[in-house]
N, C-alpha and C positions, 0 to 999 in steps of 0.2 A: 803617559798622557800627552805628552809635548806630539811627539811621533807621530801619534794619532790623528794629532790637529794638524801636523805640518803634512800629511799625506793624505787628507781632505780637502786643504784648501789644491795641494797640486791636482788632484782631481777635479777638482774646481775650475782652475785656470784651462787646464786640458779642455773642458766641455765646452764651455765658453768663450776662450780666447785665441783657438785653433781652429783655424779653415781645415774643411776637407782637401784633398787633392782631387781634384778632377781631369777628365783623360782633355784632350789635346782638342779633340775636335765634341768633344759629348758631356752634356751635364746630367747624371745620374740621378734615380731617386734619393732624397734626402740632402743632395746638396745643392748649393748655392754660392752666388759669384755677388761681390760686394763691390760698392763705387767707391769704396778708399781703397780699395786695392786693385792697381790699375794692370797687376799682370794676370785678371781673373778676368778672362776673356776664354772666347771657344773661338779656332781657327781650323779652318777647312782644311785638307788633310793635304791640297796643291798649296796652299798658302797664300791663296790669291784675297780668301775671304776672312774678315777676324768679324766677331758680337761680342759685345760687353756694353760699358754705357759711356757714352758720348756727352762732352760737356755743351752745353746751349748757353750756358750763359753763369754771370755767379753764381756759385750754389747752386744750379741749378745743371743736371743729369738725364739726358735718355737712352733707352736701352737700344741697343740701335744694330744694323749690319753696317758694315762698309769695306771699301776697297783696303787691301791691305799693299798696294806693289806701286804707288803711285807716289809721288814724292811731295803732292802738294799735303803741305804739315796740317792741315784741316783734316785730309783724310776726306775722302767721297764715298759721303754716304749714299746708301741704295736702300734701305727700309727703317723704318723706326716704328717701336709700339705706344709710345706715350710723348706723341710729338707737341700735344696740345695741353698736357698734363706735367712739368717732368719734377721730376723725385729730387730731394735734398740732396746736398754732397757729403752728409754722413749719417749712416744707420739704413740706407736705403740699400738694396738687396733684391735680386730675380732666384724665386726658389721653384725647384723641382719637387714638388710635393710626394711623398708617398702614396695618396692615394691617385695618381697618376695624370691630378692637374698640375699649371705654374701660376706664379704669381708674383706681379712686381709691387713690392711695399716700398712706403716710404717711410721717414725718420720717428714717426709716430707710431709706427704700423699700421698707417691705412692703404689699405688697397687699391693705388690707382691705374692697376690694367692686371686682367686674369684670364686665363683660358683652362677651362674644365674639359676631362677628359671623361667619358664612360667606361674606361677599360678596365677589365677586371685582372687585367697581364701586367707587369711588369714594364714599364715604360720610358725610355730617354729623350732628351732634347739633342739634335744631333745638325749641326751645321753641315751641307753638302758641298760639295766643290765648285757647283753652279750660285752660289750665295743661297741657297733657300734653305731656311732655318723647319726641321720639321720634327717634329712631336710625334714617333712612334713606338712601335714593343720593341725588344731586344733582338729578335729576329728581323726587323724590319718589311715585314708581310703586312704589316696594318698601321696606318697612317690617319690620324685624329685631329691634324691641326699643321698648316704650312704657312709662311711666311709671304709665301706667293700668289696667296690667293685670296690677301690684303697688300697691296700694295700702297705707296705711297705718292712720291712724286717719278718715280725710278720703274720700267720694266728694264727687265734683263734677259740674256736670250733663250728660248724657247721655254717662257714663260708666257703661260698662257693669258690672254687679254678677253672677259667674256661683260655680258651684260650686268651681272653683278659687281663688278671692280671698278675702280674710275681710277684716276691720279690726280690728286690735287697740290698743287703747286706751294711752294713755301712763300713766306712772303717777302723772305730776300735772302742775300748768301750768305747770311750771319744769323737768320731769325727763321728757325725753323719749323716755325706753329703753321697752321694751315691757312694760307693765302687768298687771292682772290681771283685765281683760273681753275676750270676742269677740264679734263679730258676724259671720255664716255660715249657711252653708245646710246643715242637716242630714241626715242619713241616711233622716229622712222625707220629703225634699222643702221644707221649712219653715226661714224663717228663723227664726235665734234668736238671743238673746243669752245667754252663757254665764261664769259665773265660773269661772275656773282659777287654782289656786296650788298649791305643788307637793305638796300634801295632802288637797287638798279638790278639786272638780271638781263645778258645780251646775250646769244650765240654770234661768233666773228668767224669759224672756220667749220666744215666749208661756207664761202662768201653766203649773206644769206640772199644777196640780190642773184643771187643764180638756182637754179631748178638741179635737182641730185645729178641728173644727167649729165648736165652741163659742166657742172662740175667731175666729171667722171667716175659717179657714184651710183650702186643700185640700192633699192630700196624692197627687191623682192624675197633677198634671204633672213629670212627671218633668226636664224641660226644666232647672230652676233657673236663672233668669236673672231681675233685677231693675233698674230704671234709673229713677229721675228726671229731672224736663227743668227748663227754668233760668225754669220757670213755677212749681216748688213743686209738681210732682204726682208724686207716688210710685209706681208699680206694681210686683208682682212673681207672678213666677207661682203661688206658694204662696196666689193672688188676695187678699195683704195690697193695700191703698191707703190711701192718706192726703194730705192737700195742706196747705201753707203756708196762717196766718191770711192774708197777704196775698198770697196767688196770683195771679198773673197778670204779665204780663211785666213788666220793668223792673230791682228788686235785685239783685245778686250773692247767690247763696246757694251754701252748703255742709252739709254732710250728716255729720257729725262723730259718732264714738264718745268720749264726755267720759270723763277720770278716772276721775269717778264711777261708772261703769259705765252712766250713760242713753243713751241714742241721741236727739239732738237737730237741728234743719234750723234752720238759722240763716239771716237776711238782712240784709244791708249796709244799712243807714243812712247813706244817700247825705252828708246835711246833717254829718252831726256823725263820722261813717269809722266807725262801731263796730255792732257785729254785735250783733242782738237775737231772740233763739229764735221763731221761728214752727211748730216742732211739736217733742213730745217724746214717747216711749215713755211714759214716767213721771210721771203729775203727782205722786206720791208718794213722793220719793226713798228715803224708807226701806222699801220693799217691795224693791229691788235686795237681791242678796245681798254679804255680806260688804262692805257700806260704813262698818261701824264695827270689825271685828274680832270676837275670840271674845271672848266675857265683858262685852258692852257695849250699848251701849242706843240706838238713832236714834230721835231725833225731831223732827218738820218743820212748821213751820206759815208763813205767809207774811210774817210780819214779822222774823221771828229766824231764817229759812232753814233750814240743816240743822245739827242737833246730837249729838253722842257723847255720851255718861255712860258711866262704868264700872260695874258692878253692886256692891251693899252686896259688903264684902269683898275688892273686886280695886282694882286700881292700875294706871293705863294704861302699856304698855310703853315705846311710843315716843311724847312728847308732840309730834316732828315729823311722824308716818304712823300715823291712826288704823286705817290698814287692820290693823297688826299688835296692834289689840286692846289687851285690859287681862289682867292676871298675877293668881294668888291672893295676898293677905297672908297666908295660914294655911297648916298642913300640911293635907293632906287625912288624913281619918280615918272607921273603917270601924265607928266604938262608937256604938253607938245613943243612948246617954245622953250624949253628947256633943254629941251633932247637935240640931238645929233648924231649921223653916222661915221664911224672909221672906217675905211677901205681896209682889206688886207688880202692883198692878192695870192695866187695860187693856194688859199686857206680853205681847205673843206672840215668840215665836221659831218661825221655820220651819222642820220639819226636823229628822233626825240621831233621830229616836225610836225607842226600845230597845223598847218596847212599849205598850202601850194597854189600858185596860179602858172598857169601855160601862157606863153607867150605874149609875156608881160613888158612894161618898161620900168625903167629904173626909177624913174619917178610914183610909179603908182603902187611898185615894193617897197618905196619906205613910206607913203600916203599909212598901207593897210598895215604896214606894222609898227606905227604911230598909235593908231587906235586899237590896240592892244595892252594890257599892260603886262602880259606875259610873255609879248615876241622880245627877245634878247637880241637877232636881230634876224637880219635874213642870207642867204643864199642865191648868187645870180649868178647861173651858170653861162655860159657859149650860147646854148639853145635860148635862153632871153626864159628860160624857167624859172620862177619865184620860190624858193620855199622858205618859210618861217619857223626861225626855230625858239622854242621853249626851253632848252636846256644845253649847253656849251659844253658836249663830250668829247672824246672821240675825236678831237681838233686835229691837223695835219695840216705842215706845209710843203708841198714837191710843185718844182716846177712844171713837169707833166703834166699839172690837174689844170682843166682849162675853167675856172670859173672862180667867182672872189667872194668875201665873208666881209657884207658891210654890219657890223659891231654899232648894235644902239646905245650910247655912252650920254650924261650930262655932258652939257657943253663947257662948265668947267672942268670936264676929266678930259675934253681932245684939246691936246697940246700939240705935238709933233706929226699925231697917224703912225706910219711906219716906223720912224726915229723911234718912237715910244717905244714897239714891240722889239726893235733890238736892242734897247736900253736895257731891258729885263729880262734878255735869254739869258737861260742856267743853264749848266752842262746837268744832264740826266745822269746820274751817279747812284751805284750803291752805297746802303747804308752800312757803312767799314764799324759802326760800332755795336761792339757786344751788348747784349739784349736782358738788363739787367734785373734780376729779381729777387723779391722782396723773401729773401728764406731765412727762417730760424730754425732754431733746433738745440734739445735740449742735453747740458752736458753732464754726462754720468761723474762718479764720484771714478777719483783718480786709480787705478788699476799700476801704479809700482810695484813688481812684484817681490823688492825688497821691504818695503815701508809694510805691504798689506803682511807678508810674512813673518816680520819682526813683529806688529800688532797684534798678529794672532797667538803668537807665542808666549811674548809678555802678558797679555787681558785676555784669559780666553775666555770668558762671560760675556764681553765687548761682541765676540762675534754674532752669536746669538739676537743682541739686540741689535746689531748691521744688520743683518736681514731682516727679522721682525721690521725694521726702521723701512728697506725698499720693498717689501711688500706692500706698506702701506702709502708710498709713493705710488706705486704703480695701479695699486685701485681705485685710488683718490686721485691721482693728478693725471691719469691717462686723455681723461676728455680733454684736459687745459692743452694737455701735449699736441692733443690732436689737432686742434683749433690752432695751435702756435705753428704748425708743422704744412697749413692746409696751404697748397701755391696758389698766390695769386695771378696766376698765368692764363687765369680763362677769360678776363678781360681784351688782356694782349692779342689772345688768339680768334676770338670772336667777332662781330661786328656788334653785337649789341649783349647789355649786362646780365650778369646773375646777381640779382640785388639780398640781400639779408632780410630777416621780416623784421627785423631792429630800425635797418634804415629805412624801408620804408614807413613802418611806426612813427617811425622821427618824423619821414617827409612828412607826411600827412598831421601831422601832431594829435597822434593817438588816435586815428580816422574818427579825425571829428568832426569835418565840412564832409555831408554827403552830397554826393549832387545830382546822382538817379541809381535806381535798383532795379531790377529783374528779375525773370525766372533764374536766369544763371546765375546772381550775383549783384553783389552792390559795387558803385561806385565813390570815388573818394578823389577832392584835391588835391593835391598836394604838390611841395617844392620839395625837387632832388636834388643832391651836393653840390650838384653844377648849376645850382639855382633855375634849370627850365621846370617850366609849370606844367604838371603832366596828369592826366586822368589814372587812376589804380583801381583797377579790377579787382575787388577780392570773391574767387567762387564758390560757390557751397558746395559743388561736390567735391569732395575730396579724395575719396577714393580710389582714384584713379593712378596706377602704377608712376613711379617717377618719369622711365624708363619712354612709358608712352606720353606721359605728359611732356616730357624734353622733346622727342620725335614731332608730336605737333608744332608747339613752340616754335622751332627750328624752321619747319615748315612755314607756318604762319609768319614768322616773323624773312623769311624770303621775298613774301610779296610787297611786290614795287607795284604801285600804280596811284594819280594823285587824286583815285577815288575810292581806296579804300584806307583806313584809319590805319596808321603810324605807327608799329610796336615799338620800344625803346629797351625793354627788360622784360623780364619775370624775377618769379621768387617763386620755391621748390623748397619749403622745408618742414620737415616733418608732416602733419596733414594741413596746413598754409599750401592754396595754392592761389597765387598773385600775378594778375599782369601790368603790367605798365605801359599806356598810350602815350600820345600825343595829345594834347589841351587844346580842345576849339572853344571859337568865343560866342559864338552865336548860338550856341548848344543845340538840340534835337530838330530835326523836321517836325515834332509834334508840336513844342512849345510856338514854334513862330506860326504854323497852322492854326494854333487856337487865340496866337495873338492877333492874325490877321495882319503879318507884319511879311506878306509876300506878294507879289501883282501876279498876274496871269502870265505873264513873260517869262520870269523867276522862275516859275514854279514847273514850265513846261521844258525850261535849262535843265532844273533839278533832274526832270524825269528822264531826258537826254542823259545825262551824264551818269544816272545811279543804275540806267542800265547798260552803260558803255563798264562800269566797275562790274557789273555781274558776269557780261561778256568775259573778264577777263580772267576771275577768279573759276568759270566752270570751263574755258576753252584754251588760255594761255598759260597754266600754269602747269607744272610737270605733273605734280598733283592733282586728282582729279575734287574739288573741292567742293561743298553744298554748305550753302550760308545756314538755312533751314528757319531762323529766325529774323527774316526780312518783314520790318514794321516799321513806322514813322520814329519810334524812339530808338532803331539801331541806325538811322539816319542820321549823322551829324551835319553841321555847315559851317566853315570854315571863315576866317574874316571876308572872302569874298562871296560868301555866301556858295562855293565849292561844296559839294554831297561829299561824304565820305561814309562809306558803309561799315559801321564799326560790329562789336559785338560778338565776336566766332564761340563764342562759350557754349552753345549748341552746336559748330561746323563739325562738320562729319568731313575726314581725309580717306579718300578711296583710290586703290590702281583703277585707271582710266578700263580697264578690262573686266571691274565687277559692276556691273551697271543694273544687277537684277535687286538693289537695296538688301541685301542681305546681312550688312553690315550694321543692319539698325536693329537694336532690340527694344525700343521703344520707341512712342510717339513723340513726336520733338517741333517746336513752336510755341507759338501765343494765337489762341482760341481767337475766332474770326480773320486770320490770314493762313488758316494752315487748310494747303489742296488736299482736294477729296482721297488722293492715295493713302492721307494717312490713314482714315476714317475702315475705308475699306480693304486696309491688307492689301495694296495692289504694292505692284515694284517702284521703288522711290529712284527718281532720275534728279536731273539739275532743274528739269522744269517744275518741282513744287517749290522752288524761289521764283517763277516764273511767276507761277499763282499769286504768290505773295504780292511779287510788283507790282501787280495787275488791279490787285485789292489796293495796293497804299499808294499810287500813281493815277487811277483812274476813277478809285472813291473817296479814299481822303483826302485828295489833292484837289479834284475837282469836282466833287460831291456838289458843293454850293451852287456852281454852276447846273448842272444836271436836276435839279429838284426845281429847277422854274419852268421846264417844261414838261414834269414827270406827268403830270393831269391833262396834256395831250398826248403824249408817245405811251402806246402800250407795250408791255414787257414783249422781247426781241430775243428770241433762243437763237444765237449768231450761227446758224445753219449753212444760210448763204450769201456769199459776195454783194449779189443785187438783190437781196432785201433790205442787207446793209445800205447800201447807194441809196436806196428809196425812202429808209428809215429819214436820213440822212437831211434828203431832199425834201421830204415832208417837213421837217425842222425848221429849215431854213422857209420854205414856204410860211409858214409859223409866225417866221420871225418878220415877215415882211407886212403883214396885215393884222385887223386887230380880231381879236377873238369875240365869236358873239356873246361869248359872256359877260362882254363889255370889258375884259382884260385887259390889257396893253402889250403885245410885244414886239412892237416892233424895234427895231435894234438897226446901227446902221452896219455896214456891210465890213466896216473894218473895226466892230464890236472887239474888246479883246475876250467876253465870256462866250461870244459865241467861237470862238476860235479855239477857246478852250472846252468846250465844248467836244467840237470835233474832236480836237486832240483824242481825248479820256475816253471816247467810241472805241477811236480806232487804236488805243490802247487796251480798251475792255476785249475787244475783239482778239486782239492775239493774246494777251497774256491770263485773263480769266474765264479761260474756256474751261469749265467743269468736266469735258474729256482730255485725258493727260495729251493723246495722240494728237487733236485738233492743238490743241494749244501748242506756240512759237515758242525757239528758241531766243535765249536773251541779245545774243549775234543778230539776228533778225531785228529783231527789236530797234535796236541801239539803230543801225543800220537804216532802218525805215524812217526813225523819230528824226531819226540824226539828218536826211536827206529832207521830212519836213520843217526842220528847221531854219536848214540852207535856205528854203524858198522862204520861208517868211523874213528872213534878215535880209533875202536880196529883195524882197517889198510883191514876190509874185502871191497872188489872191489865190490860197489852196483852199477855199472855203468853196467852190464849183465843185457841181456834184459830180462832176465827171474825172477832175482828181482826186476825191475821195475814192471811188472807185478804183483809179488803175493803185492808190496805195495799198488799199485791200486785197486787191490782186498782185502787186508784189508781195505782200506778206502771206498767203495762203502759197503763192509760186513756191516760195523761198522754203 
């Protein structure tokens, strides 16, 4: 009986406690490579290339390629699968499935990265001598899955570079979750390089002040495809080229998107293992966008590399991640006698300009950006050009730039001027510290295979109930495991959260302050852990795949512009699906419209602006985007009474290339703003938000205006230009004399309803035109309002019939 037991349990130990051997460069069906055990790697068959998992931080493993022949003790990595995800440092595992997918589990057994195969053949994972890790049959005739056509921050050579693939940069040389550069092939045909964070969104390469040409770029192959060879020659079809100092066969090279945002081609230093830059995007790192933060200053010269400074005034936020910038020391203040400018010469920042004046003086640039309280300061270049700027990026100091950055500060913040800013230069430095995370993981019962063999020899009853006993651990406490085991690495790697429906519960305290509802969803108060006070969307449909709900999300919460509403999180769980805004105080454009708590001025801002935010979401985003639900209650206003267009719980995400609406399988809106396409089955474009504007800008905005003279003006099918102009003119005729009904209207000439008035015409005119074709783009719009506006603040009288006219005719031109 002993024998028995004692040749069970080694059958036991055998199953369980014995890795497979696997061949040298290939992981077979049914085996698997573990992160405790560190010589369970697959190496290319030159040895140039090892896979296994790569440590990122405590506890914390990715499964990864990398350089094997280099000496730097990191090890240069060139691809990774779970760079934003990574797996426990025990029980975690990349298995070769039998039915001929893989899959990398963690210490739980959850699946945090998988690749399924269709193949009904027998199939291996097989590292090539090129690095390209590839998934196919035994004979190698049929290929289902390659490493290289997901890449990472790394090409390598004669790997192919096409429209589908990007590189996205790490976010430093110790932290290697997904950062805040791309490299990709854009919608013109053209590679570029691009800054994203979850507010701002720049292209910096190629320049964007220059034309594709100009930059030595075409834009007529549509093809997009790009590849270098292991000679250091670069080509691509946007007919970019470029080659390695030392071209020509022989070094290891790689093709890397840095940190820093440059794109650099690096080659292997055979003698000494270490890799030295043979071409770069950039010989000027400080022209890259966003490499020092907001409110701070790069500068680079060849001996002291690259540098950060905070600007007189600010204090840097994180001294570990210069990307997140520098903070003010002072309130901001909107008093004239308060304020004062700093010089800082040869200082440009790129970008974010509220406006501009030509050939200006230095006097009447800081006069106009006094009476602002958004200009942070201004811009005076050589030319005597003004421009004002709203947001401190992108800052640079080289002596070459010929023009200065006078800095609007309290005048108890200017002490020194320039003393000040060199007071506060910091050396721009990587973050040398490991990127620490939060992992558990649960520890099995001890495996000595003396103590477990003596037990079972002495009690063999005992054993029976050991099992019984982890059986019922493993059914019962696998959720707890799972939840103990789950990384918190998605915060790290992200720009904005993945919230619990717990915390949010919490914030909100049991969503019990409502504070508006809709077709999509109700809204909710609440305070999050960091105490901001945030709007929570919770939606009623739920249905909707995780998968595609994340993809929106992601999308959505991209957009930067300071007229559309603020994403901060979501929440994704089980059928909970939650988003989380930003909190404005003034609440809806409907509430303040029925409180009659807006002037005519206000309100013709509002309409400026809420069409400069549509502008942005249907013509600047990479996304082709339709709000669909544009109405006074998805209008927000801000403490300065700012539009923000909230709401997307209807938006519809489209490639800019399906434009025939086929994407919609139902009617989508709130009844009295939704354009006639829906009614009728016609093709849905960006202009039924056009419709929308049209209705909530030129009726509900300025309704009340319009209904004092509806019982003389008869209804006007906006057919023509000059029946507009006449409409127009008869009004104003109207308004000059009294009606013989013994009415009154006469009004004086700088009335503000009758100005608002106009406005809401020649608003009705482009945007609620009942044929899709007649009716304006939101670009137009913005554009036209935006240019009546300028005249009314510079005090010229658009209320002449004769410029109402030529505005009607720039927008019917346009």
């Amino acid at each position: 009986m002993e024998i028995s037991v004692y040749l069970l349990v080694v059958t036991f130990l055998q199953i369980f406690l014995l890795s497979p051997c696997t061949a040298a460069d290939t992981l077979r069906e049914g085996d698997s490579l573990h992160v405790q055990k560190p010589a369970d790697v697959l190496a290319s068959e030159n040895g140039v290339f090892n896979a296994g998992f790569y440590k990122v931080g405590e506890n914390a493993f990715c499964f990864a390629v990398w350089f094997n022949v280099s000496s730097d003790p990191n090890r240069t990595v060139v691809w990774m699968a779970n760079r934003d995800q990574p797996v426990n440092g025990k029980g975690s595992k990349l298995s070769l499935l039998r039915n001929g997918g893989f899959i990398l589990t963690d210490a739980g057994g959850k699946t945090e990265w998988n690749v399924d195969s269709l193949s009904s053949h027998s199939v291996q994972l097989k590292l090539f001598n090129n690095g390209n890790l590839v998934l196919q049959t035994l004979d190698g005739k049929s290929t289902f899955w390659e490493s290289f056509k997901f890449p990472t921050d790394t090409l390598l050579p004669n790997q192919e570079f096409t429209k589908d693939t990007n590189l996205i940069s790490s976010r430093s040389r110790s932290n290697y979750s997904s950062g805040n550069y791309k490299f990709y092939f854009d919608n013109n045909n053209l590679l570029a390089l691009l800054y994203q964070v979850p507010d701002i969104t720049s292209v910096y390469w190629p320049p964007p002040f220059l034309l594709p040409w100009q930059s030595g770029r075409s834009t007529y192959n549509s093809s997009r495809v790009a590849i270098f060879d292991s000679s250091g020659n670069f080509r691509s079809s946007d007919e970019l080229w470029f080659q390695a100092v030392d071209s020509g066969a022989g070094p290891l090279r790689r093709l890397t998107l840095d940190p820093d945002g440059n794109l650099r081609l690096y080659s292997l230093e055979e003698t000494a293992g270490t890799w030295v830059v043979s071409w770069e995007a950039f010989g000027e790192p400080c022209k890259i966008h966003g490499i020092c933060g907001q409110n701070s200053l790069c500068k680079y010269d060849r001996i002291r590399g690259t540098t950060c400074s905070c600007l007189p005034g600010f204090r840097i936020k994180n001294s570990q991640d210069w990307s997140q910038g520098c903070v003010p020391e002072f309130k901001d203040s909107c008093n004239k006698s308060d304020l004062g400018f700093v010089k800082l010469t040869h200082v440009e920042f790129y970008g974010f300009d509220k406006d501009y004046i030509v050939s200006s003086t230095l006097k009447s640039c800081e006069e106009n950006c006094f009476k602002s309280c958004e200009c942070k300061g201004f811009q005076f270049k050589s030319d005597r050009n003004c421009y004002f700027k709203m947001l401190l990026l992108n800052g640079y100091r080289s002596p070459s730039f010929e023009g200065d950055l006078y800095l609007k500060l309290p005048k108890s913040s200017i002490k020194s001027g320039e003393n000040l800013y060199e007071d506060s230069r910091l050396a721009c430095v990587d973050n040398p510290e490991v990127v620490t995370l939060n992992r558990t993981y649960s520890k099995g019962k001890q495996n000595g295979s003396l103590k477990f063999l003596v037990w079972f020899s002495i009690v063999v009853g005992v054993v029976e109930f050991i099992f019984i006993f982890l059986v019922w651990c493993i059914l019962f406490r696998s959720n707890e495991d799972n939840k103990a085991t789950v990384p918190v690495y998605t915060q790290v790697a992200t720009g904005f959260r993945r919230y619990s429906y717990s915390e949010l519960k919490k914030a909100t305290n049991g969503f019990s302050e409502e504070i508006g509802r809709g077709g999509a969803g109700i809204v909710y108060k609440g305070e999050l852990p960091d105490h901001r006070v945030a709007a929570i969307k919770s939606l009623h449909e739920a249905g909707q795949g995780e998968a595609e709900f994340l993809t929106e999300v992601c999308t959505i919460s991209g957009l930067n512009h300071m007229n559309l509403m603020e994403m901060w999180g979501y929440c994704v769980e089980g059928k909970h699906r939650l988003l989380v805004y930003e909190y404005v105080e003034h609440g809806s454009l409907a509430d303040n419209l029925s409180k009659n708590a807006l002037n005519w001025a206000k309100r013709f801002e509002i309409a400026v602006s809420t069409a400069k935010g549509l502008a942005y979401l249907h013509e600047e985003c990479l996304d082709w985007i339709l709000h669909c639900d544009i109405k006074p209650q998805n209008i927000l206003l801000d403490s300065n009474f700012q539009p923000k267009v909230a709401d997307f719980g209807l938006s519809k995400l489209l490639n800019r290339g399906s434009l025939n609406g086929s994407g919609f399988s139902r009617i989508r809106g709130t009844r009295g703003y939704m354009a006639p396409e829906w009614v009728y089955n016609l093709p849905i474009t960006s202009k039924v938000d056009v419709y929308s504007y049209g209705i909530v800008e030129g009726g509900d905005m300025l309704e009340p205006v319009y209904n004092v003279y509806c019982d003389e003006i008869e209804e006007v099918d906006f057919l023509s230009i000059h029946e507009e102009s006449l409409m127009i003119q008869g009004m104003m005729a109207i308004t000059k004399e009294e009606g013989q009904d013994g009415r009154s209207h006469s009004l004086r000439e700088d009335d503000q309803e009758k100005k608002s008035l106009a406005k809401g015409k020649i608003i009705g005119y482009a945007s609620a035109e009942k044929f899709e074709v007649k009716r304006q783009e939101a670009r137009v719009i913005y554009v036209v309002l935006n240019k009546l506006l300028r005249e009314e603040q510079k005090g010229e009288n658009f209320m002449q019939p004769n410029k109402n006219l030529q505005l009607l005719e720039e927008i019917e031109g346009s």
